[in-house]
N, C-alpha and C positions, 0 to 999 in steps of 0.2 A: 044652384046653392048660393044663400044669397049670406056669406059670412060677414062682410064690411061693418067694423065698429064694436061698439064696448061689451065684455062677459065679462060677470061675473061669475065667476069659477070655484068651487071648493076641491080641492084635494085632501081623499083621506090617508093619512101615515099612522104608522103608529106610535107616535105622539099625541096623536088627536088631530079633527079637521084643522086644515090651512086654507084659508082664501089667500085670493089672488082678485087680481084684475088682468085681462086679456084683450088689446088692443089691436085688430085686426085692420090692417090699415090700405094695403093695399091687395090684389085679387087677380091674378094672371095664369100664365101654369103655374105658379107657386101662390106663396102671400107671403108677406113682409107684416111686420107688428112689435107689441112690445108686452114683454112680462111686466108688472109690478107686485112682488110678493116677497113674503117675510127673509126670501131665499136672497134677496135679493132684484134690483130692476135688472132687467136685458132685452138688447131687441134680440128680435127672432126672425128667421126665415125657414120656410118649408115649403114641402111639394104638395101637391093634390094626387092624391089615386084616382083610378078612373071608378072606383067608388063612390070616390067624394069623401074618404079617409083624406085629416090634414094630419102630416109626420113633421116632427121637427122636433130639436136637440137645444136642450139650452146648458150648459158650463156654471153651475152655481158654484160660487164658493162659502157658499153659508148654510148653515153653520159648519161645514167641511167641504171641501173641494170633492165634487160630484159631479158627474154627466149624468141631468135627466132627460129621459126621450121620452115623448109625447106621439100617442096618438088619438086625433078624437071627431066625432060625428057630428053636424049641426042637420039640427030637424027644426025648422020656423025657426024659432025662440030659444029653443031648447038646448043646451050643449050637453054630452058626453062622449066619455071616452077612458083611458088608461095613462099611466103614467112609469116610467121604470125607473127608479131610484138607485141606481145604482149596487153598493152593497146591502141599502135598505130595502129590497126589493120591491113590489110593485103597490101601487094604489089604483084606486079608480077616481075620475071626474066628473064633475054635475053641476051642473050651471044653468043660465039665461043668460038673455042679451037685456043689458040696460041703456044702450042707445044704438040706432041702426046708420048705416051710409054714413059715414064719417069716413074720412080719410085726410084728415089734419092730424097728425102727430099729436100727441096729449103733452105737455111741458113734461121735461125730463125730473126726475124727482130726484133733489140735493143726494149724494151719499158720500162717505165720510171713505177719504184717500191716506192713507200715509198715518203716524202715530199723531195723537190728538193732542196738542199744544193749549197753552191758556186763550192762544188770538182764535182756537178752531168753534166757529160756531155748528154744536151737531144740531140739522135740521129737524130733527123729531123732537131734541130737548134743549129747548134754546128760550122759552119763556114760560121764565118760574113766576108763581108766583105766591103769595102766605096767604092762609085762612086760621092760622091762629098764630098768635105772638102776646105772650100774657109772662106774666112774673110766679115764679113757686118757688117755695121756701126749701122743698124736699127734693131730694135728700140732702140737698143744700141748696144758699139761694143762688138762683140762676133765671137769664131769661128764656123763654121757650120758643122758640117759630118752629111750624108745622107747615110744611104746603108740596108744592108739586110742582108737574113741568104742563101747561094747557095741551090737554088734547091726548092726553098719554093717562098711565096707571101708575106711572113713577111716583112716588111719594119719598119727600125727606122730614130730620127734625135736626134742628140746631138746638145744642146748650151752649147760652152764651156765660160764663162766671162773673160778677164784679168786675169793674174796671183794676179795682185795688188788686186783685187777684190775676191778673191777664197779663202775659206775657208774649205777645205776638204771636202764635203757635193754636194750631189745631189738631188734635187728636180722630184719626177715623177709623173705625173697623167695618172688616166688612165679612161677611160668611156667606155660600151658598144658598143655607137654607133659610135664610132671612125670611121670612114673609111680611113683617111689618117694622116701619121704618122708626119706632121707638125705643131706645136702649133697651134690653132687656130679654128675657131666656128668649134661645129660639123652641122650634118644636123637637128638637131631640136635646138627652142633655151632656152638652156639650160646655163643659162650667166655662171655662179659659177663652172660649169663643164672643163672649157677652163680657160688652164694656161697663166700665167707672166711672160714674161721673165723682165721684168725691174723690179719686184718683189723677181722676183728669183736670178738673179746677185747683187740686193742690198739685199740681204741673204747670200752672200757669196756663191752660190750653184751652179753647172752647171745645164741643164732642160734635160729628157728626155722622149720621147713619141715616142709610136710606133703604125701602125695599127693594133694591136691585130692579127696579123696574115694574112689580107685580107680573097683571098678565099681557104687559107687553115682551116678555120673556119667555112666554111659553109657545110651544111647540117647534119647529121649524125658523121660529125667527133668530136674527144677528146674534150669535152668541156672545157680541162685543155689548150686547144692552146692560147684561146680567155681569159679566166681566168688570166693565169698566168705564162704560158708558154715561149711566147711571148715576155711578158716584164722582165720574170726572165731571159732570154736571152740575152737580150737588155741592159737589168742592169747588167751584168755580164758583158758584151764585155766595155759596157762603161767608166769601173773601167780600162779597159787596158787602154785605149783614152788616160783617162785624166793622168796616169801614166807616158806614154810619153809624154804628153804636161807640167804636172807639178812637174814632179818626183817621186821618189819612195814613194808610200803610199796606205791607204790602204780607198777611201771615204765612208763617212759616205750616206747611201741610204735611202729615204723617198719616203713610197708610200704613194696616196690620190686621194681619187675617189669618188663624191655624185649619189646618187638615185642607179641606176642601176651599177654605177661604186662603191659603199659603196661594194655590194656584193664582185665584184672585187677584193677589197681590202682587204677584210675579207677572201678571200679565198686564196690568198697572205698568208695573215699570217697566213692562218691555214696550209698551204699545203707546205710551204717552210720554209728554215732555213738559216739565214746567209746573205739571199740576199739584203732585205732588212733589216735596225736596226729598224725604225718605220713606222706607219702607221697612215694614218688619215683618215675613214672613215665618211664620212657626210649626213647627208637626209637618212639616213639609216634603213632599215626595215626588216623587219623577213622573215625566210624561209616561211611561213603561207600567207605571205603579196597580193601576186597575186592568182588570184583578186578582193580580198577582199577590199583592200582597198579602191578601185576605187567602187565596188557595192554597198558598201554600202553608197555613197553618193550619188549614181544614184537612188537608191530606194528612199531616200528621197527626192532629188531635185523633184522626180514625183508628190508623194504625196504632197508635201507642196506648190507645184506650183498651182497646182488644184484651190485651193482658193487663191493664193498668198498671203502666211500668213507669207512669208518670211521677208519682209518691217516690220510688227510687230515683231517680233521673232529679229530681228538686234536691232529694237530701245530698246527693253526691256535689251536686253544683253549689246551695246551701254554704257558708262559713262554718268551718271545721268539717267540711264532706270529703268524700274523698277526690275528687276533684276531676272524676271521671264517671262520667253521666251515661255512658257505652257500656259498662263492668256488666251489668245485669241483662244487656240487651242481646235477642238472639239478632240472626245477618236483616231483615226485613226491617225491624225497630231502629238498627243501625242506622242502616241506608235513609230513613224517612226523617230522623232525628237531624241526621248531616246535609240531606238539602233543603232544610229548613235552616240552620246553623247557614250553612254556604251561600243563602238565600240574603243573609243578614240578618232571620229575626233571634232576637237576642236571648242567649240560654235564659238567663234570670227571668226574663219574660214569662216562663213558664208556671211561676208559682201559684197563678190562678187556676190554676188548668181543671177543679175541680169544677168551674162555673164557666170556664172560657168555650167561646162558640165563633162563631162564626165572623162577629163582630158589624162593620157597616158594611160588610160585604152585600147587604140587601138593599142598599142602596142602587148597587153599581150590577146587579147580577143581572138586570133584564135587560143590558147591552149584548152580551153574549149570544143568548137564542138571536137578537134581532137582527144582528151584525153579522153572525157566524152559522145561518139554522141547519148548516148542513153536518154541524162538527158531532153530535148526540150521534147518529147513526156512526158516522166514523168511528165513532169512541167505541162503539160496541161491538164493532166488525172487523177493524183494521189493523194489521199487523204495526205495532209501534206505541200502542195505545194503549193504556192499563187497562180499559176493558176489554179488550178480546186477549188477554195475557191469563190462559187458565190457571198460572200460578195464585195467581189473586184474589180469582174466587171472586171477584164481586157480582155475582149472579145471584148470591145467595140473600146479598143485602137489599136487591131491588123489592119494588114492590111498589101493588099499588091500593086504595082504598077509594070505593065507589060512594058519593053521597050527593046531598044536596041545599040546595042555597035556602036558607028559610027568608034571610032579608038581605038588604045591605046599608049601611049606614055610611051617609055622605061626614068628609072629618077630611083636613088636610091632606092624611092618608088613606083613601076610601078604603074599608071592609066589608067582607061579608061574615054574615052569621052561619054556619054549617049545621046541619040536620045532626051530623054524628060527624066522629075524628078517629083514627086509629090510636088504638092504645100502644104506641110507640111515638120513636122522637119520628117526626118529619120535616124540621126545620130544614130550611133552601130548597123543600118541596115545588111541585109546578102544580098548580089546579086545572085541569085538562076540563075544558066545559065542552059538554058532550050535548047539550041541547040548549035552546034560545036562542037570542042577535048574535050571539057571542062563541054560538057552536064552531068549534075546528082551532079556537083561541088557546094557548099554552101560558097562562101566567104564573110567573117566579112568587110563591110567598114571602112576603117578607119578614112578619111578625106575627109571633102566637098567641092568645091569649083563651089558653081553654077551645071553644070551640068557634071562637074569631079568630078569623084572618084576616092582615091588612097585606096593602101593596104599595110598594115604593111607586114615589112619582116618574121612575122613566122607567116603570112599566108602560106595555101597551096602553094608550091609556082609552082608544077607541074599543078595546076589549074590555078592560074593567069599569069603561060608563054602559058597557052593552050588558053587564050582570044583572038579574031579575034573580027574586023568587020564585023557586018552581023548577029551578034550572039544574038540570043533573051535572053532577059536576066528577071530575076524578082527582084526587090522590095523587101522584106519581114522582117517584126520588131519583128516574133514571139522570135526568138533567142535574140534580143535585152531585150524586155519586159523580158523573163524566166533569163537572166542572173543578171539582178537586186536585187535580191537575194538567187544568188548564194553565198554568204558567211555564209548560213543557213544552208547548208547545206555541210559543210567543216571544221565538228569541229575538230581542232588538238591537243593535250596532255594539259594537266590542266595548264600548266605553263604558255599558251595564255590568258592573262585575258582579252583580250576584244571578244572572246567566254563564257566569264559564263556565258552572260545572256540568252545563247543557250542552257544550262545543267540544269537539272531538281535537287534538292534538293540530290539526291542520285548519281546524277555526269552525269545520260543517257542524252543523244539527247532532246531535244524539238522537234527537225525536222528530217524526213528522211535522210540519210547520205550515200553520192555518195561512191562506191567503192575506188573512186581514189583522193587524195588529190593533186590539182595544184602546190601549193604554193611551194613543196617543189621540185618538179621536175621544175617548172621556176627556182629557187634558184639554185639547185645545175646545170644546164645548163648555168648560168649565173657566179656563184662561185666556179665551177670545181666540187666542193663537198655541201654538204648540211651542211652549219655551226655548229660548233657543242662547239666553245670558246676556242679551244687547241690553242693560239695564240702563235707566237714568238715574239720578240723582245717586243716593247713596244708600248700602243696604246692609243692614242686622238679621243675621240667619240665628234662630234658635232650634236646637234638636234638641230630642231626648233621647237619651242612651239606650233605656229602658223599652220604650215604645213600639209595641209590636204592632201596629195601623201603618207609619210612617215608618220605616228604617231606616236606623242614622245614616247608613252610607249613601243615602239617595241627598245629605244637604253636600257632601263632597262631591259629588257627583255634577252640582248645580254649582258649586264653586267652580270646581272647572271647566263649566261651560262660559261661568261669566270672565275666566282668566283668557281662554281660548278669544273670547269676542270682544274684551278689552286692552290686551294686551299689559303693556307694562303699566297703565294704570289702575290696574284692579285691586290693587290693594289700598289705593283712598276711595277706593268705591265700595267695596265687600269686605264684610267682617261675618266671623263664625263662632257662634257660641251652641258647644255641646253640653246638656244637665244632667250630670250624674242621677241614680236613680230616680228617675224621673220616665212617667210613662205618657201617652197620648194625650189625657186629660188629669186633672186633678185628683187625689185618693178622695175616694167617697164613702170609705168601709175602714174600720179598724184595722179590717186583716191587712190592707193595702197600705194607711197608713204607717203600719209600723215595717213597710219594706220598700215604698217612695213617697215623695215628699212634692208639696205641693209647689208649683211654680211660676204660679202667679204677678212672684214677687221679680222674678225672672223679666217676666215680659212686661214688667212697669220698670225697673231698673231700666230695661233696654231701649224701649220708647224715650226716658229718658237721656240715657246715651246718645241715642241717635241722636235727638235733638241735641246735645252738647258738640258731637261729631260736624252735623250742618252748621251748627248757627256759630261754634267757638271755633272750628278744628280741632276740638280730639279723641280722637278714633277709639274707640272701645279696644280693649285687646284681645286679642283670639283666643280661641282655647286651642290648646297644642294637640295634637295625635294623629294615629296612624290609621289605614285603612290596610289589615290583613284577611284576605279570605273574605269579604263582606262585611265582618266586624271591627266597629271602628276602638280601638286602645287609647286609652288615653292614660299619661306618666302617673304616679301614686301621689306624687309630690305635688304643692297649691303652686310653685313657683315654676317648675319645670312644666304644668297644665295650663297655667294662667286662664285666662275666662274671667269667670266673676264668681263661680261658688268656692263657699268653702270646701275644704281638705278635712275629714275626720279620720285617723288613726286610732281604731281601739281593741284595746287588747284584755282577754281575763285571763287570771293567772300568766300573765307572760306571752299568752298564744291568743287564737282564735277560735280555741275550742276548750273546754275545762271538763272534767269527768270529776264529780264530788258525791259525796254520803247525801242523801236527801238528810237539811237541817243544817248543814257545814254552810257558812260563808264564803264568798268568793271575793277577790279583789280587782275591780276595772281599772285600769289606766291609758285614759286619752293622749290625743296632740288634736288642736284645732286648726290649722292654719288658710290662709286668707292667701287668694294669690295678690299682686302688687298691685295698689289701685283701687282696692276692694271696698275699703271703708272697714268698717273693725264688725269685732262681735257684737248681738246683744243677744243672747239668748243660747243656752243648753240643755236638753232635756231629757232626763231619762227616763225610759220605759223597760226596767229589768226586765219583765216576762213578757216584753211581746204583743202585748197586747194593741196594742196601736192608740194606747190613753196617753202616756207620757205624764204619770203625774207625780215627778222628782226635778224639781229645778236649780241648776248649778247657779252659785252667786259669781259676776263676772265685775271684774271690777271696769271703768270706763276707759274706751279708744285703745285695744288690746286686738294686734291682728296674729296673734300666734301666741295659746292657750295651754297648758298642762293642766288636764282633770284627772282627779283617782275619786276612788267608791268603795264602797261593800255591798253586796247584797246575801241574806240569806234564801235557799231555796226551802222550802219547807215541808214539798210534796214530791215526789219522785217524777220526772218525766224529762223533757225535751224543751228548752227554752232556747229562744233566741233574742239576748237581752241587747236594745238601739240605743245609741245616743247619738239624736237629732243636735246639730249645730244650726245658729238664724245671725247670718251678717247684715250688713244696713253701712251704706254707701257712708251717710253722714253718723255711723253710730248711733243712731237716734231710736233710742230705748220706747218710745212713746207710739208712733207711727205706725201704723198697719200698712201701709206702703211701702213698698223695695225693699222687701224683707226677703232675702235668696237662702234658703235650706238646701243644707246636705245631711247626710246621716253615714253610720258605720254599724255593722251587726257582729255578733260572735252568738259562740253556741255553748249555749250550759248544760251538761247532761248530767241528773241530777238522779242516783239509783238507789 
């Protein structure tokens, strides 16, 4: 067997092919050699069988620390063989040799040691350079540079603002699902995640963003590309930019990134030094979070829908309800309402529930089979497990529907077009392809549209390039139903408190527990590394209270891992701002408007802060509150909460609920209040009925941090109102601004007979 010298090698995963290079170096009873691949370089050594089978093990740490063992065959030219992945289970190999008889070592390929500093040159992105720098007027004037890193897919863009305009300082964001490196929507819509630039240049800032890499970030490669790599790159070249456009200096860098981009930015600052000064991570959630978060509202929306006990459960919670959301529930309702509740997601949360599903759960859902494939049969066998639990009956809801692929249509998100669909829901279905490349394949649905289906990008993705027309395909909700509660069985270290109510008196399991914990392998694929609070520079945490994706106790949680790992200087390091009703993303609906408030103005406030915090020393102030049971409390009071939003107190007739003659008047009486620091009012709005218009405007007179409003309204129609008064503060009171404008609101209930 004549192995000595260069193979190229592909490995199939289920991400998609991965090349390699295979260095085969030396040929004894063993061989000695060297990996080069997205997994990582290593050398290698292994044995010969008297086959002529070569065996040997290589220790990747990329994208997560894994043992693969290799075994494989050379015929002439030719290589195959197999590969064992660890908990990704197995692949096969296919290759050729592209040089023969070598036995000189190939030069070791540069890799990146230790968190990445301004002096660290990363070997793959280390020369930038522009193919476009021109002047645009829009949406303000600014200059533009576009370019890259040679030899990669990486792409960035700079906005530089006016010198007259420029304050030493750069504005960055960053999100997961970036795909092109020019400000602006990504592919889902995700408002609060896409930057400003008329924002950012009336900050003094220049803006920069890149596409995390494109597709040097797919499959198997460094999860530090897509992290942080990328844009530490980007922000390093940038500082040169703006040195010859504004002179010698040295700018001050801000990174900030919500939901999937919080990871992002947390892995920024744990993984780097220097490059950035602060950070502002928002909507942000625990290494634990996926996909917990997501299951366990799916579990509930099941059970509570059943009887639609959902409509009572909102009124009781509701202003002027009766403040116990349990009254109507039989023991099963209970039980499913309170480890949601215990969970952290937040009662108010539920007012959508008419239209609420499943959420980005379909992002994160094709980890589970991949990682876990043995847990579906468990589910429906094993004592412990809601499916084999004959009180539950979920036998009844399975099901499956037989059809087929007419096309598929290539899109960000590939889809296929289906012959026919069942006349039922099948959302977080599996499509089981039962003939073509692709036969024996389980892929998780992600999105409906009629009788297209699309799929999330960390689906399989060598099954969903393997879909044709023609291909039978199957229906099936068994993996749907089993993953509902999956967060049962996923308990992680004590410090998770919305897991106690999974741990028995003496700290064990309540539930069978999967070998493999998700959360932290989505996390650290998403954040380079698995959060751990080593932060640099300095850092502004925003939640929402409201936000049922993110759960506020997951930003406590991440405080005290950064107090754990900085000790007594954590508090010039970390600041916490919680937003009263305020959910995931921005309101986009009337209905939502009139019961959260957009908070945009939030996280321009905050950027700003920070930047006052690095550049002046002074620290933004916290918001005050507690963590009970998963839910975090915060005081009533603007001065006893402090933060940054306003305090609204409003009351009809006296209370927070008014029973009147349909045609009677009713009389509102506010309190606005500003915690300290805030900057004053500008802006109050009413919206008597609800409707999420707001078109009653209070006259406020100028720099006024604590307000008394009163009102009348009549009702005119008999029914059930919920009449808001939206408050809008502004740091510099500045009436004119669209910028740093922080809303809160207050609701009461008019029942009008």
């Amino acid at each position: 067997m004549d192995a000595l010298g260069t193979w190229d090698v592909t490995m199939t995963t289920p991400v998609g092919p991965q090349r390699m290079q295979l260095h085969i170096l030396t040929v004894d009873t063993g061989f000695t050699g060297r990996i080069e691949s997205p997994m990582g370089n290593h050398d290698i050594s292994g044995s010969i069988g008297a086959d002529g089978t070569l065996s040997w093990e290589m220790k990747a740490a990329k994208p997560m620390p894994i043992t693969v063992r290799f075994k494989a065959r050379i015929d002439g030219d030719r290589f195959s063989g197999s590969a064992k992945l660890g908990i990704f289970g197995s692949s096969t190999l296919s290759g050729e040799r592209l040089a023969a008889g070598t036995a000189t070592p190939p030069p070791a390929t540069a890799e990146l040691d230790g968190p990445l500093t301004e002096d660290t040159v990363d070997p793959t992105y280390r020369e930038a350079y522009i193919d476009v720098d021109e002047w645009r007027d829009l949406p303000a004037p600014h200059r533009y540079v576009h370019g890259g890193f040679a030899g990669t897919d990486a792409r960035f863009s700079f906005y530089f603002p006016p010198q007259a305009q420029y304050r030493k300082r750069f504005f960055h964001n960053t999100y997961p699902l970036a795909v092109h490196e020019d400000v602006g929507p990504f592919p889902i819509a995700f408002d609060v995640a896409t930057g400003d630039l008329g924002f950012t240049f009336d900050s003094g800032a220049y803006y920069v963003q890149t596409n995390l890499g494109g597709k040097d970030r797919a499959g198997m490669a460094d999860p530090a590309i897509a992290a942080y790599r990328v844009n530490a790159a980007a922000a390093k070249f940038s500082r040169q930019v703006a040195r010859e456009m504004y002179g010698e200096h040295r700018p001050w860098g801000y990174l900030f990134g919500g939901s999937g981009g919080s990871y992002q930015t947390i892995g920024s600052a744990e993984n780097t030094r220097g490059i950035w000064d602060g950070f502002m991570p928002f909507v942000m959630a625990t290494p634990n979070a996926i996909p917990s978060m997501f299951t366990i509202r799916m579990h509930a929306l099941r059970v509570l829908r059943e009887r639609n006990v959902l409509p009572a459960i909102m009124d009781a919670i509701d202003p002027g309800g009766s403040g116990d959301p349990h009254a109507t529930l039989n023991a099963r309702e209970s039980a499913a309402l309170t480890e949601a509740t215990r969970m952290g997601f937040p009662p108010r949360g539920w007012w959508a529930h008419e239209t609420l599903g499943s959420g980005y759960f379909s992002e994160v859902a094709p980890l589970v089979p991949m990682l876990d494939p043995t847990y579906i049969d468990d589910f429906w066998t094993k004592p412990g497990y809601l499916g084999s639990d004959p009180d539950e009956g979920l036998d009844r809801l399975r099901f499956t529907f037989d059809t087929t692929v007419v096309r598929t249509i290539d899109a960000f998100h590939k889809k296929a077009e289906l012959a026919a669909v069942p006349e039922r829901d099948f959302a977080d279905a599996h499509l089981v392809v039962l003939s073509g490349a692709a036969a024996g394949k389980s892929i998780p649905i992600a999105w409906i549209d009629g009788r297209i289906v699309s799929f999330a990008l960390a689906s399989d993705q060598t099954a969903v390039a393997a879909l044709a027309a023609g291909d039978r395909v199957r229906i099936d909700n068994r993996w749907a139903l089993a993953l509902q509660t999956y967060h049962r069985h996923q308990l992680p270290s004590a410090d998770y408190c919305g897991w106690d109510q999974f741990r028995t008196a003496d700290g064990t399991p309540r539930y069978p527990q999967r070998e493999v914990l998700i959360g932290p392998l989505g996390a650290s694929g998403t954040a380079g590394a698995v959060p751990e609070g080593r932060i640099s520079g300095k850092m502004l945490v925003v939640e929402c209270l409201m936000d049922i994706d993110a759960l506020a106790w997951q930003a406590d949680w991440y405080r005290n891992k950064v107090r754990a790992a900085l000790g007594a200087d954590y508090e010039n390091r970390f600041a916490l701002w919680f937003v009263d009703h305020a959910q995931h993303d921005n309101p986009q609906t009337p209905a939502a408007r009139g019961r959260t408030v957009n908070f945009s103005g939030v996280l321009q406030q905050g950027l700003r802060d920070l930047a006052a915090w690095v550049e002046q020393g002074r620290r933004p102030h916290d918001t005050r509150y507690q963590v009970e049971d998963a839910q975090v409390q915060v005081p009533a009071g603007a001065r006893d909460r402090g933060g940054i939003q306003p305090v609204v107190d409003l009351r009809v007739n006296g209370g927070v609920r008014a029973e009147i003659a349909a045609g009677v008047s009713v009389n509102f009486e506010a309190v606005i209040e500003l915690p300290p620091d805030a900057g004053s009012l500008v802006a109050a709005e009413w919206d008597f009925e609800g409707a999420g218009t707001f078109p009653v405007t209070a006259e406020i007179a100028p720099g006024q941090s604590r307000l008394k409003l009163s009102a009348s309204h009549r009702y005119a129609r008999p029914g059930t109102y919920f009449a808001v008064l939206r408050a809008t503060s502004q740091r510099e009171g500045n009436t004119q601004t669209t910028y740093g404008r922080i809303q809160n609101l207050a609701r009461v209930r008019v029942v009008a007979n």
